[in-house]
N, C-alpha and C positions, 0 to 999 in steps of 0.2 A: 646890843650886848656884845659882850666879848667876848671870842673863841677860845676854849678850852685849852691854855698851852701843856706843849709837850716837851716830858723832860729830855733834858739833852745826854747823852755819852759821849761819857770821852776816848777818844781813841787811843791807843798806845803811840805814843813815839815813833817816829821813822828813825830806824839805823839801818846800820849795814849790816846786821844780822835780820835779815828777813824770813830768813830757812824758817826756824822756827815757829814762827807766826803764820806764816802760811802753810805747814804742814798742822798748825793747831787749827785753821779756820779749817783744813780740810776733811779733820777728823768729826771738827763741831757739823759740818754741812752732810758728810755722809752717817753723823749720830740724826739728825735732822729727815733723811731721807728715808733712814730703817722707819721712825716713829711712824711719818707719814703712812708706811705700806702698812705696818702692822696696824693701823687706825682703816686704813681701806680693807681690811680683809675683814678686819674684823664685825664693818659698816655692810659690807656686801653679804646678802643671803646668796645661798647656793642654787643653782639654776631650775632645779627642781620644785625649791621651793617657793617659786615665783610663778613658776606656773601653776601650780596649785592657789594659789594666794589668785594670781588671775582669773580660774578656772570660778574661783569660789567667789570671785566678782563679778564675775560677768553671771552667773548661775541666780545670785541674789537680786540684780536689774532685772531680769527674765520674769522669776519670781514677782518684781515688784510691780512691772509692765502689767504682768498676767494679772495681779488683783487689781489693778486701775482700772483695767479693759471691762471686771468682771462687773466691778461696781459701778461705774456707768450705766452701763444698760441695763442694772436693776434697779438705778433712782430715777431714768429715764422712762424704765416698763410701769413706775410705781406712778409716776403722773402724767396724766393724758396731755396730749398736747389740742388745745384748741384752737378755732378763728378768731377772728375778734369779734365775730359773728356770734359767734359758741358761748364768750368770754359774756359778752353782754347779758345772760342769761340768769348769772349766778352774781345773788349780793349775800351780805353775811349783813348780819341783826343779834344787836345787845341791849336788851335795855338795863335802866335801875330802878330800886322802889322804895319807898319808903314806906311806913307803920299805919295806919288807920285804926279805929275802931278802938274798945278795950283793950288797953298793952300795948298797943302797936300789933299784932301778930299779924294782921291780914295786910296781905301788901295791894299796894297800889302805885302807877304806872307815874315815876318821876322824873325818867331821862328816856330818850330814843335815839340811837346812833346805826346807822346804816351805812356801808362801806361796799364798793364794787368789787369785780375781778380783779381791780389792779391798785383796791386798797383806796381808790379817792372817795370822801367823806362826800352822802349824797345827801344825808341829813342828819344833823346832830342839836337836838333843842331839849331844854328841859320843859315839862309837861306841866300846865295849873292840875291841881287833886282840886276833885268837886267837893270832898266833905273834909273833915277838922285830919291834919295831920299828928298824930300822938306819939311818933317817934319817926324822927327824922333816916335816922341810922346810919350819920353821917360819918363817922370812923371803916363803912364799908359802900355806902355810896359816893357821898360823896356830896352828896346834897345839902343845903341849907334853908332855911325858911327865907333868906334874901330872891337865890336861886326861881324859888317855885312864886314868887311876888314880884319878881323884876317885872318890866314891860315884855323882855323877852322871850319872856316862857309862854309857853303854845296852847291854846284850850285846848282843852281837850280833845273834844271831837272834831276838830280843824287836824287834829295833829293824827287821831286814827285815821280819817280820810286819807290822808297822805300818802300816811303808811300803805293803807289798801292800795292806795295808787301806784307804788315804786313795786311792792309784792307783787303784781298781778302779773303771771304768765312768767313770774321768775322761779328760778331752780334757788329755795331759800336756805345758809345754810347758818346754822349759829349751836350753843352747847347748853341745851335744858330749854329745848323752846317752846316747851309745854306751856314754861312760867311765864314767859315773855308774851307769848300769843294769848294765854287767858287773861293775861290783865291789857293785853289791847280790847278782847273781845273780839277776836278777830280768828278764823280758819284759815290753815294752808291746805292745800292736798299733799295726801302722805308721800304721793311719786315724787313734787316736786321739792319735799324738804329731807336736807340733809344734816343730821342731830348728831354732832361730834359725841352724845354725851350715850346717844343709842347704837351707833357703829360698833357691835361686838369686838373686831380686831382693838379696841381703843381700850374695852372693857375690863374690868378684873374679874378673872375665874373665880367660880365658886371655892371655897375652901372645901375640903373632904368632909369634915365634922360638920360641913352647914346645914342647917337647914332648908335652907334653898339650892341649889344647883344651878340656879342661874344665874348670868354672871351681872355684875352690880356696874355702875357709873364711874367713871373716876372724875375727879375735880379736874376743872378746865385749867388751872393751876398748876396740876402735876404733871396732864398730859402735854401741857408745853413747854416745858421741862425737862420731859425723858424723849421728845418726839422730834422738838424743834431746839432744845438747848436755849431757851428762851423763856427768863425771870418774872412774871407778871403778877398781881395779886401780890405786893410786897405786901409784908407784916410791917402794922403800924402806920400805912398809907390809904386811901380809898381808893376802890378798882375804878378802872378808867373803860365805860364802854365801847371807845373805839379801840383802845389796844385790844379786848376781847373778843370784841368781834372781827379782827384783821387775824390774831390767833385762833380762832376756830377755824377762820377760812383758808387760813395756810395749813393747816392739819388737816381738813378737806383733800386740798392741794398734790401733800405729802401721800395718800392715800386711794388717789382719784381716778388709777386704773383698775383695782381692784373695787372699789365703793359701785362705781360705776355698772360694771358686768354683774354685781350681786345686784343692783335695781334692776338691771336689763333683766334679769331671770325674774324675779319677783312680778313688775310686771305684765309680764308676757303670760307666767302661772294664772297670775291674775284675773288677765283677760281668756284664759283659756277656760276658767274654772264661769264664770261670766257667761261665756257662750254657751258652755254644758248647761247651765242653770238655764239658760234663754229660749233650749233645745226640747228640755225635759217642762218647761212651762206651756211652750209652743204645743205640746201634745198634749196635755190633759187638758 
């Protein structure tokens, strides 16, 4: 490409009157030099107000240092730090269902997804149903009758086995595990599970005018939404049980030095109410 030309000026003529031309350049370069100053004075603030202007800089860094500091060590205080020893302890559990019986209403066990402390998939299969499936309820599972007929899909009780077996002596945590564990058929103990959807701090307060007072469940939907800034359960898609259960367990996560010291207490009441009981047996 070619460079932009520039236009040219012409000069005045050389004579022998020079006086005048060079008393006119001299007036043009000292009109030239006023502009200049009055453009700098005008560009420069006054000394005072640079230090203020500094003052109220350096004040707003301090300021912003201070809430960084502050916030650290309270998302730090907010999750425990564990071993990989500790880590090994806690899996998260989703499952999905589909319909049975008249209407569909009663569900039954058609996916099973288990995920570790650091989120790797330790089993995820969908499940054969023993009796006639009557709604699939595949716009929120996710399931299809290919799904539960493939060779893939797990019997039944091959696949609760399993599960008992990855549970056993783990810290279990997942959101509504009441539904998940009654349709394995299966117990956890209360110590070792941890129920995003029972965690009071996660809860929504009663309303004043309720009738209950006590405070109610929020959807694993919204709590990962307002908690973790993280979309899941889209509309118009089928929930996916390992996204579910990888978002329960980082809301565990989120939560896991205070969750923690509330079991420690409970617990320990526990065991303490236990021995009273074992004390006042022992004597009658």
């Amino acid at each position: 490409m070619c460079a932009p030309q520039l236009k040219q000026t012409q000069l005045p003529p050389v004579s022998s009157e020079t006086g005048p031309i060079e008393v006119n350049l001299q007036k043009q370069n000292g009109k030239k030099k006023q502009i200049k100053k009055t453009k700098d004075k005008k560009t420069q603030s006054p000394k005072g107000k640079r230090k203020n202007n500094n003052n109220k800089n350096q004040q707003k860094r301090k300021n912003k240092n201070k809430n960084a500091t502050k916030k650290q060590p309270q998302e730090k205080a907010a999750q425990q730090e564990l071993t990989l020893e500790q880590q090994g302890r806690y899996v998260a559990l989703d499952c999905e269902f589909v319909g049975v019986g008249p209407g569909g209403y009663k569900s039954a066990l058609a996916r099973v997804s288990i995920v570790d402390y650091e989120n790797v998939v330790l089993i995820d299969t969908y499940v054969k149903v023993n009796e006639p499936v009557t709604d699939y309820r595949t716009f929120v599972s996710g399931v299809t009758e290919e799904h539960l007929t493939a060779d893939l899909a797990m019997d039944s009780d091959k696949c609760i086995a399993l599960v008992q077996k990855i549970l056993k002596n783990k810290i279990l945590v997942g959101h509504a595990l009441k539904n998940d564990l009654t349709a394995l058929g299966i117990e956890h103990p209360w110590y070792d599970t941890r129920d995003t959807a029972k965690y009071e701090p996660f809860m929504k307060k009663a309303k004043k005018n309720a009738p209950s007072t006590l405070p109610r469940p929020r959807k694993l939907k919204d709590l990962a939404l307002t908690k973790l800034n993280r979309e899941i359960q889209v509309e118009g898609k089928p929930h996916c049980s390992i996204e579910d259960a990888i978002a329960s367990l980082d809301l565990y996560k989120k939560a896991s030095a205070k969750w923690e010291s509330a079991m420690a207490y409970k617990i320990d009441r526990t065991r303490q109410i236990e021995f009273l009981d074992s004390i006042e047996l022992s004597e009658e």
